[in-house]
C-alpha positions in Angstrom: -23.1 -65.3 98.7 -26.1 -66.7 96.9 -27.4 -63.9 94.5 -31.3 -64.6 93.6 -31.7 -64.8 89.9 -35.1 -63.0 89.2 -37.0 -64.6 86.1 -39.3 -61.7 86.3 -40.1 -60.3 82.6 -41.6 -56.8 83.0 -42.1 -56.6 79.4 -44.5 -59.5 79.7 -48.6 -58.8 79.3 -49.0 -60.8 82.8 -46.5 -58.5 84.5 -48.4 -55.4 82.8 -51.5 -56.5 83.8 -50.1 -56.6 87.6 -48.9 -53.6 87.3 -51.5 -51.9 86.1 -54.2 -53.4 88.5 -51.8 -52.4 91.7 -51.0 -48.8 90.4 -54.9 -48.5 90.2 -55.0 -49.5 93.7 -52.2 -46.9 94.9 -53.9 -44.4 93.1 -57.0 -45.4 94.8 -55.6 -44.8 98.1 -53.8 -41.7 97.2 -56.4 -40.2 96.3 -58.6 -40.8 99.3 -55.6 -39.7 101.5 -55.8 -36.4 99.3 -59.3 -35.8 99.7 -58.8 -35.6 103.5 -56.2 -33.0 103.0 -58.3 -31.2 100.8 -61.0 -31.1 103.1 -58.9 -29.7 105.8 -57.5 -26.9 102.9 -61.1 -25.6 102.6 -60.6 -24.0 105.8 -58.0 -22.1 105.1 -59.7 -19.1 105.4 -61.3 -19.3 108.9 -57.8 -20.5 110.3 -56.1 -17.9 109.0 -59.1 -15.1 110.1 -58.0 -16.7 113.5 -54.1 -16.1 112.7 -53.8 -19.9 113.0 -51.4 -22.5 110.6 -53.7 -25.5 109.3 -52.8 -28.5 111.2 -51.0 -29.8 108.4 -48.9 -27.4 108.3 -48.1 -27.3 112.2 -46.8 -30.8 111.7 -45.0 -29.1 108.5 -42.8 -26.6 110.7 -42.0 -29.1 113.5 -40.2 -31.9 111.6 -36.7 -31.0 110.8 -37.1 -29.6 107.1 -36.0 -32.5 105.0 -36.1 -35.5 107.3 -38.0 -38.6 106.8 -41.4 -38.4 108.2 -43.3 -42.0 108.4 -47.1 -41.3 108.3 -49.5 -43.8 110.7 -52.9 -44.5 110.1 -54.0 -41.8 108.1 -57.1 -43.7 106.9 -58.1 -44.3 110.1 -61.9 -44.4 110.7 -62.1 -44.7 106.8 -66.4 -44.3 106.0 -67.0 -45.1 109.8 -68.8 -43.1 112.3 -69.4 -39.7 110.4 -66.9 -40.1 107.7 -69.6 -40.5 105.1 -67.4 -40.2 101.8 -63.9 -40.4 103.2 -62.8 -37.3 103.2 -62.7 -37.5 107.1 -61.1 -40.0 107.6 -58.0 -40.2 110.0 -59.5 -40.2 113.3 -59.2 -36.5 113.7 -55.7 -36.6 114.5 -52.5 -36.7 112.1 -49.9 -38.7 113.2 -46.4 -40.3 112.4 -42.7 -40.8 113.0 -40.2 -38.2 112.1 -37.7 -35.8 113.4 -37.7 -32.7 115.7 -34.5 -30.7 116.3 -32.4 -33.7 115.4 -34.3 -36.0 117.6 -36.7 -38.9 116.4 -40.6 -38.6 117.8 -43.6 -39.9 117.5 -45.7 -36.8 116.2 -49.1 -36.0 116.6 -51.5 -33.0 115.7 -55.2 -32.4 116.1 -56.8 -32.4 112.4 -59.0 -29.5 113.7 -59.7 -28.1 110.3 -61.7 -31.4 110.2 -64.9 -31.7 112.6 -63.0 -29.4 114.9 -60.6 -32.2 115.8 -63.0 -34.1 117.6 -62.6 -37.9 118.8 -64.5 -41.1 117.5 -63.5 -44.3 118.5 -61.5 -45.4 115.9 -59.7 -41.7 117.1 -59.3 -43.0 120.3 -58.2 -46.5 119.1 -55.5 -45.0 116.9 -54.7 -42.9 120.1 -54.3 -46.1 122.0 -52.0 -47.6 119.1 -49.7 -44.4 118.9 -49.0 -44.4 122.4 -47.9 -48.5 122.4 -46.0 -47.8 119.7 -43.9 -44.8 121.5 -43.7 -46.5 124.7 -42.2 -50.0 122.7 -40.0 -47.8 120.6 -38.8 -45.6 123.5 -40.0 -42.3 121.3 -40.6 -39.2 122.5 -43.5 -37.6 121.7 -44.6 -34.1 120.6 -48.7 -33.3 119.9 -49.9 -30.4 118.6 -53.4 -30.2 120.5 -56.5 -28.4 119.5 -59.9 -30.5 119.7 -63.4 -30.2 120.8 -63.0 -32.6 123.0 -64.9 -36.5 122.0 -67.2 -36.7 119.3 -70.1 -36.8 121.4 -72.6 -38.8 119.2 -70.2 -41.8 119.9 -69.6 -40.6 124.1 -70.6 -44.4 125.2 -67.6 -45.5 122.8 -65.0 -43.2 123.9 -65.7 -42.4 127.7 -64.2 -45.8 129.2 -61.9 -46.8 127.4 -60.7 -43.1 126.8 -58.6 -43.1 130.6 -56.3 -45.8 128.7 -54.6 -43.0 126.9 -54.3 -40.8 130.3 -53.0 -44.2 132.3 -51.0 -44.4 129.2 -49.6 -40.9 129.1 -48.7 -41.6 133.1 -46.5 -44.5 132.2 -44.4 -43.3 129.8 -43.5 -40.7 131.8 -43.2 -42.8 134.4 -40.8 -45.1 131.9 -38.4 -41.7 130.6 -40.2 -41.1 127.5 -40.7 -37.2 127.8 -43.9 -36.2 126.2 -44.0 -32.3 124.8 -47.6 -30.5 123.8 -48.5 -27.1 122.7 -51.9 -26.0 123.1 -53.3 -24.5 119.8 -56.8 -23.7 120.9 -59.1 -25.9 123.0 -58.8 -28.5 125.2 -61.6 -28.8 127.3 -62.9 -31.4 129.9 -61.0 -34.6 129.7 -58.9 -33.2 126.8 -57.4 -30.9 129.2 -55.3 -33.8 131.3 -53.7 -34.8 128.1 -51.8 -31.7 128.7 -52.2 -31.7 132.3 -50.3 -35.2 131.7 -47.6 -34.1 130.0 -44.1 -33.4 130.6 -43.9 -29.9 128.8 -46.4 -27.3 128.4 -46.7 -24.7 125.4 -49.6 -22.7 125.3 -50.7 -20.4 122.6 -51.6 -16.7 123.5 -55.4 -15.8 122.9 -56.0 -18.9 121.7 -55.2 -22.0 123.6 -57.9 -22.6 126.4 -57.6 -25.5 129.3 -60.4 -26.1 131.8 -62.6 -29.1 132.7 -65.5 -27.4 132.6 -66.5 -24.0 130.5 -68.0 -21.2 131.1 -71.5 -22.3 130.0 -71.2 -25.1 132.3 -69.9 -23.8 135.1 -72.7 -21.2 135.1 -75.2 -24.1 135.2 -73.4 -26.1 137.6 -72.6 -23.6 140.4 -74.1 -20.3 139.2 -70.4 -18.7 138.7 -70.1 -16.6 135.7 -66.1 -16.5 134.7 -64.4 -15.4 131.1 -62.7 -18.0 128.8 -59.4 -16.3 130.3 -60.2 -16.2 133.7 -61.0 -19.6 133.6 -58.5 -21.3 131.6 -56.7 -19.2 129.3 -53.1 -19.3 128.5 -52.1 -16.5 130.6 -53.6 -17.9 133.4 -52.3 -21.4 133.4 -49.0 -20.1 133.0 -48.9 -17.2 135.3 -51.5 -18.3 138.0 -52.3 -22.1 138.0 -48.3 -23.0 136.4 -50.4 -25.7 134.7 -47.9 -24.7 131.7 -44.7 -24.0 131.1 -44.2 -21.8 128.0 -46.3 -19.0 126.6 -46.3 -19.0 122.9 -47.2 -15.5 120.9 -48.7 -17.4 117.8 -48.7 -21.1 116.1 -45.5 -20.9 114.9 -44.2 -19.8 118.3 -45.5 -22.4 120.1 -44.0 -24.6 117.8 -40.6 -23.5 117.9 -40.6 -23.4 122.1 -41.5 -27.3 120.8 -38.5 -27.6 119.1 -36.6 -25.4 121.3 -37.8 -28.1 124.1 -36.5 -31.1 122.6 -33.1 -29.8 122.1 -32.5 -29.6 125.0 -33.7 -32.6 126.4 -30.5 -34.3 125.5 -31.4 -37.2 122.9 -29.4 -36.7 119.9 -29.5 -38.9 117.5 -26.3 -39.8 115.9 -27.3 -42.2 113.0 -24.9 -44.6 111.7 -22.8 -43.6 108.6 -23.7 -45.5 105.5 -22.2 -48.6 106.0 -20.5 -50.7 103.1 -23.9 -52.0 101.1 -24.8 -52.1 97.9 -28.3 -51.5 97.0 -30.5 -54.4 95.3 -30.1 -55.1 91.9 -33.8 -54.6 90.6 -35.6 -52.0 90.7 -38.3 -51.1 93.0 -40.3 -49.6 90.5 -41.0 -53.6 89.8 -42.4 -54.2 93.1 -45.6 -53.1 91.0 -46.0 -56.3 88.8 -44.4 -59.0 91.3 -47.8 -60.2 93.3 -50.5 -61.5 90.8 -53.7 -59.8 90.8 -55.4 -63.0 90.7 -54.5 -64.2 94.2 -55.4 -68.0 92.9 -52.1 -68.1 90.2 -49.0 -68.6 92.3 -45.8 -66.2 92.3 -42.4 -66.8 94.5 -41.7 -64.5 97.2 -38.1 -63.8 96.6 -39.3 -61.8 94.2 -40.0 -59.0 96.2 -37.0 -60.4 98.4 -35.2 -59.7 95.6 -36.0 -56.0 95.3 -36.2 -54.9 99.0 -32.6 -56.7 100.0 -28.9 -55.4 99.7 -27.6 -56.3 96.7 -30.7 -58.5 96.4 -28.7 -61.3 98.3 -30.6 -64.0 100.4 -29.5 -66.6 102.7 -32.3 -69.4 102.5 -33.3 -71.4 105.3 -34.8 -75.2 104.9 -36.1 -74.5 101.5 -35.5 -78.6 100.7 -37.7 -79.2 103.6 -40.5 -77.1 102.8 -40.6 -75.2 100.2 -44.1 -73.2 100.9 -42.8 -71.2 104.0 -40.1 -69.6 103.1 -37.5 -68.1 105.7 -34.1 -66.8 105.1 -31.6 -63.6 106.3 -31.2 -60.3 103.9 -30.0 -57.3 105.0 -31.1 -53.4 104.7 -28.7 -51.1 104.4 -26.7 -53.0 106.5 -28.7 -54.3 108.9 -29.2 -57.8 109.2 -33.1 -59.6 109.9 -35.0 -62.8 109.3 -37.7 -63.1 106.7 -40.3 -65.3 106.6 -42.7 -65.5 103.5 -45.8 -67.7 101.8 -45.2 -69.6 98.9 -48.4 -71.3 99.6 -50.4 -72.6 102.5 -48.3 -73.4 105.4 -47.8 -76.7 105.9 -46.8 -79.0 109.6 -43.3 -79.0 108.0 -43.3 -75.1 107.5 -44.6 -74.3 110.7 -41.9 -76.2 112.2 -39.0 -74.9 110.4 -41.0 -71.0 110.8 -41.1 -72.0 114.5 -37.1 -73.0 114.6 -35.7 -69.7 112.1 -38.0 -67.6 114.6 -36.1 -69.2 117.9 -32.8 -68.6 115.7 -33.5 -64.8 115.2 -34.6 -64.3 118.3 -31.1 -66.4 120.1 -29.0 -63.7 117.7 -31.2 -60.4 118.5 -32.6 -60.5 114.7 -35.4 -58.8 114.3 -38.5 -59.9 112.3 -40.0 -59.1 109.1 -43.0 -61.3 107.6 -44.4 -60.8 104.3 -47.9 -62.0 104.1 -49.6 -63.8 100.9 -50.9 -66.8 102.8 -54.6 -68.9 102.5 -53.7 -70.2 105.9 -52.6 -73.9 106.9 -52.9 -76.8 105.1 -56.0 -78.9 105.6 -56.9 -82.5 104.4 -56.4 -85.8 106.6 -52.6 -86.0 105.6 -52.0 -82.5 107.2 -53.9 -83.0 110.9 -52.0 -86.6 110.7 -49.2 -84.9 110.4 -49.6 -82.6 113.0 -50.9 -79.4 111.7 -52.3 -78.3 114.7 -49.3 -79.1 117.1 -46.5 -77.5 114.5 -48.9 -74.3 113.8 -49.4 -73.7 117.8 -45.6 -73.6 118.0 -45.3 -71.5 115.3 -47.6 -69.0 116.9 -46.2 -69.7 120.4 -42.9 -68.7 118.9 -44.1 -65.4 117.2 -46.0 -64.5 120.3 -43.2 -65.0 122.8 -39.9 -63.9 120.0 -38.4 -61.0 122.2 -37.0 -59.2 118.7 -39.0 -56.3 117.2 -41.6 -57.5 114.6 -42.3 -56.0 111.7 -45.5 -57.5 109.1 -46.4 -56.1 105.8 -49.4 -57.6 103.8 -48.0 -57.9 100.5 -51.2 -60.1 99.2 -53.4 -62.4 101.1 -53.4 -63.3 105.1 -56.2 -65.3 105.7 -57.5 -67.3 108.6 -55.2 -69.2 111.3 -52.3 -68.5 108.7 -53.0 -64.2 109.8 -52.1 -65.3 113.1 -49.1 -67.4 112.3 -47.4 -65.1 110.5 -47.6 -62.2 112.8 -51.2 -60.3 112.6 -52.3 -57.6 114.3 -53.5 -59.8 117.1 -49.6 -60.9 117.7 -49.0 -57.5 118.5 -46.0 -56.6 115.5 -44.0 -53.5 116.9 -45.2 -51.9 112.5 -47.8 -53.6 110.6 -48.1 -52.2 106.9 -50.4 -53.2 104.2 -50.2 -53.0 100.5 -52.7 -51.9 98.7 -53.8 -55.1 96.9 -53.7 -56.8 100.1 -56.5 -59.0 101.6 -57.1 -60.3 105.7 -60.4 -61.7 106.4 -61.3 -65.5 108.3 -61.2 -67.0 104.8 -61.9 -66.1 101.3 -65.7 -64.8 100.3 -65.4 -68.0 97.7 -64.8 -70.2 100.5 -67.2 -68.6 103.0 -70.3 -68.9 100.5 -69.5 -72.4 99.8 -69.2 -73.4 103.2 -72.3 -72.1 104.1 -73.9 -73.5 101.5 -72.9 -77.1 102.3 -74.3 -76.1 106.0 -77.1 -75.1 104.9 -78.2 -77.8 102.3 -77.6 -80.6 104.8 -79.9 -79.1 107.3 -82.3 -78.9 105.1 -82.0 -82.5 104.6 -81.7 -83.5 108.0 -84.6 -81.8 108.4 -86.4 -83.7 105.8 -87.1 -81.1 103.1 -85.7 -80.8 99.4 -82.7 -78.5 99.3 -83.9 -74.8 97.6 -81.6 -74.7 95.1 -82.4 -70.6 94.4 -82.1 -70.0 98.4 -78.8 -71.9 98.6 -77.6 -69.9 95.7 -78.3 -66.6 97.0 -76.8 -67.7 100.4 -73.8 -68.7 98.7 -73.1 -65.2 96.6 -74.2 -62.9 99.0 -72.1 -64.4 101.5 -69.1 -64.7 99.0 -69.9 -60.6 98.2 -69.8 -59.8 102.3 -66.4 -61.1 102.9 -65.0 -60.0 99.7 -66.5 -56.2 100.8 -65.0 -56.7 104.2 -61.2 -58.1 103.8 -59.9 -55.4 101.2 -57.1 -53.4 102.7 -59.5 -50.2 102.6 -61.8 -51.6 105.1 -58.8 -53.2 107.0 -56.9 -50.1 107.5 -60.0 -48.2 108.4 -60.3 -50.1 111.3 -56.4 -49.9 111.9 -55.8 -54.0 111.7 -52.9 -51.9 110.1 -50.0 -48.8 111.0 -51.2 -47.7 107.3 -51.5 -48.5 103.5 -48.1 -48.4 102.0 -47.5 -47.7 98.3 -45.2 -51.2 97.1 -42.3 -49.0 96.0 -41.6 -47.5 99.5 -41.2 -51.3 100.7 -37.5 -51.1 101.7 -37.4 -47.6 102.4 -39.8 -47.4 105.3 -38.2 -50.9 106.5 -34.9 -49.3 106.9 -36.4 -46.8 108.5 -38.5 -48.5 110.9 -35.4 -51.1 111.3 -33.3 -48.0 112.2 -36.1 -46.8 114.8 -35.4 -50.9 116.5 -32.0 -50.1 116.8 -32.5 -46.8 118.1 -34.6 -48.2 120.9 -32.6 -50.6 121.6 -29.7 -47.7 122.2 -31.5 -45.4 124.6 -30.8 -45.1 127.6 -34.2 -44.4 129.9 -34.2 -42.9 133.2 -37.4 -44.0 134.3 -39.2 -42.9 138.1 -42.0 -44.1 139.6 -45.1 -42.4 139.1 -43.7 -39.9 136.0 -42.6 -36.3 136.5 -45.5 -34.4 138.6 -46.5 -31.0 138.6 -45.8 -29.5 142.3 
């Protein structure tokens, strides 16, 4: 056993300074997260007029009181759309991991205390996401539905591409992955096949109301005149149309037929006892003051290694060879998985060695976790001589093509080719988290405004003219301030290039759990059919 020895000083000014500069950014997030709560909380009132639970609270009396819960994309949509200050921000739907009657699900509610739950694209985008991530991690999923429907400002956006998450919801049945949804108020026009689409029906009393088209527009379209009830209340559905299966008497009815559901659906859970590891031997309180807030001074990577591992021990791989990518085995709470992290750009020599410890993993059924602070690869003539392009392409073949679960947390900077190689969004990770101080983004704002600069300046000198010093200047900042604006993990999440903004701190507890979802996938057993369960 090779036990890391952490030269860290926390007493230091330079590890204050980090620490102070990421707390502000946790708070920052925090605190936006809060203000979308809040928002929803100022409509107490009118729910409970309506003898309706807040949607946050609906999600509240589903999980098992006391389990985990792993929140997804909260910030989704963040300033986008209508969100003008952030306080709406989460694509009108709440959404996470937890468990229900013993049994772990992907969760999802309408936030119809917000905008009445209605849809933007970046709602339908984090629809999309939820329903990869259920179908890859063989979850079962419960939603709590209540929504206007889309947002119809944004119809163009959402219309298409919307009959994904109905194609969607048809395949996991289709795969075993039971889907359970209680009806809390509307669900109207194409809302009502999400429903329709499911495998088990709960609709609330009074309240819940199903039809594709309303009463308004039903008059207009064929002259009929027809109540809410007659048309597509819950009484209806299930005593007439047996588009439902359960009647619920209020919220928390519905919700406990939820429960009551997936109880009986015969997926216990039967976690694995603590197994014999000991916890690492920092703290993760000093997570906090590990990554430099100036992303130019260099730091090592075992550092957080060091603080997310059991007993903080870590089997290196190929450091002699290259000592910029680093790769190596840890475990969490007993469960063994391959790291790979920046030290600095990555080199032909680290992509080669990234590209071999990936193949290892993936021979041994390891799964993956990459820890991003990266500029990107190396450049200069003795790099492409070396082959930076041919190592790099088999360093993202073999991230592309790795048949473990993937798992990618921005703890810094991912920038360029370098995003790609160490398992971005766009190499489709099963989790991708970010830290708040993080950064993604082509290249940095520095770079950008330089680049174009040099562009710029030898047009104008191709084209025969003296260079305009003030013009290149202003070119130069504003496109250094335009990057900057637009890699911060604010913007990022918002447009969910992440699952979420994680506070440092929680590091290696939502690993362990997410590492505990993999092996729970890997476990079930799926009876899949071929078109899903239909309604007859």
């Amino acid at each position: 056993m090779t036990v890391l020895d952490s030269v860290l000083d926390p007493d230091s000014q330079v590890y204050q300074q980090n620490r102070a500069a990421l707390l502000e950014a946790v708070d920052e997030f925090r605190a936006i997260e809060q203000a979308v709560v809040d928002t929803a909380e100022s409509k107490r009132e009118k729910f409970e007029k309506r003898g309706q639970l807040l949607p946050h609270e609906r999600v509240a009396r589903l999980l098992d009181a006391g389990s985990p819960f792993l929140s997804l994309m909260n910030l989704a949509g963040y300033k986008m759309h209508d969100d003008r200050d952030g306080t709406e921000a989460g694509g009108g739907t709440i959404a996470g991991i937890g468990y229900v009657s013993g049994v772990r699900c992907l969760v999802t509610a309408s936030n119809s205390a917000i905008k009445g739950g209605t849809v933007t694209p970046s709602g339908l985008h984090k629809t999309l996401r939820l329903q990869k991530i259920a179908l890859e991690n063989r979850l079962p999923m419960v939603s709590l539905v209540e929504s206007g429907g889309a947002n119809l400002n944004y119809a163009s956006e959402v219309f298409v591409e919307g009959a994904r998450t109905f194609a969607n919801q048809a395949r996991l049945s289709a795969a075993g992955i039971p889907q359970i949804t209680v009806v809390h108020g509307n669900a109207t026009a194409g809302g009502a096949y999400q429903p329709g689409l499911s495998d088990y029906v709960v609709l609330v009393r009074d309240r819940a109301k199903m039809f594709l088209a309303g009463p308004p527009l039903l008059k207009a379209a064929t002259g009929e005149i027809a109540s809410d009830e007659e048309l597509g209340g819950a009484e209806m559905h299930t005593g007439v149309a047996g588009t439902a299966e359960y009647l619920a008497e209020n919220d928390a009815d519905g919700i406990r037929h939820a429960r009551d559901i997936m109880n009986k659906l015969g997926l216990k859970d039967h976690p694995r006892a603590a197994g014999d590891w000991a916890p690492p031997r920092y703290d993760a309180e000093q997570l906090l003051g590990v990554v430099p807030a100036d992303p130019k001074k260099p730091y090592d990577v075992r550092e957080i290694i060091a603080r997310i591992a059991d007993d903080s021990d870590f089997l290196d791989f190929k450091n002699d060879w290259d000592a910029a990518t680093v790769c190596g085995w840890i475990d969490i709470k007993g469960r063994t998985l391959g790291v790979l992290g920046n030290n600095g750009p990555i080199t032909p020599r680290g992509a080669a060695k990234a590209a071999q410890f990936i193949q290892l993993c993936d021979q041994t059924n390891r799964p993956l976790l990459f820890l991003h602070n990266t500029t990107g690869f190396m450049v200069g003539t003795d790099a492409e001589q070396n082959g930076v392009i041919k190592h790099g392409s088999k360093m993202i073949q073999a991230v592309a093509n790795a048949r473990v679960p993937k798992v990618s947390i921005l703890v810094g900077g991912s920038y360029g080719a370098g995003n790609y190689a160490m398992c971005g969004r766009g190499l489709d990770p099963r989790f991708i988290f970010s830290w708040p101080n993080s950064r993604v983004a082509v290249m940095g704002g520095q770079q950008a405004g330089m680049v174009l600069r040099i562009v710029a300046e030898a047009k104008q000198k191709a084209n025969g003219l003296e260079p305009d010093e003030k013009v290149l200047d202003m070119l130069q900042q504003s496109t250094a301030q335009k990057l900057d604006a637009q890699s911060t993990a604010l913007y990022a999440t918002a447009r969910l290039w992440d699952d979420g903004i994680i506070d440092p701190r929680d590091t290696r507890k939502v690993l362990a759990y997410v590492l505990d979802i993999f092996r729970q996938a890997e476990e079930r057993d799926l009876r899949a059919n071929t078109f899903g369960v239909a309604r007859l």
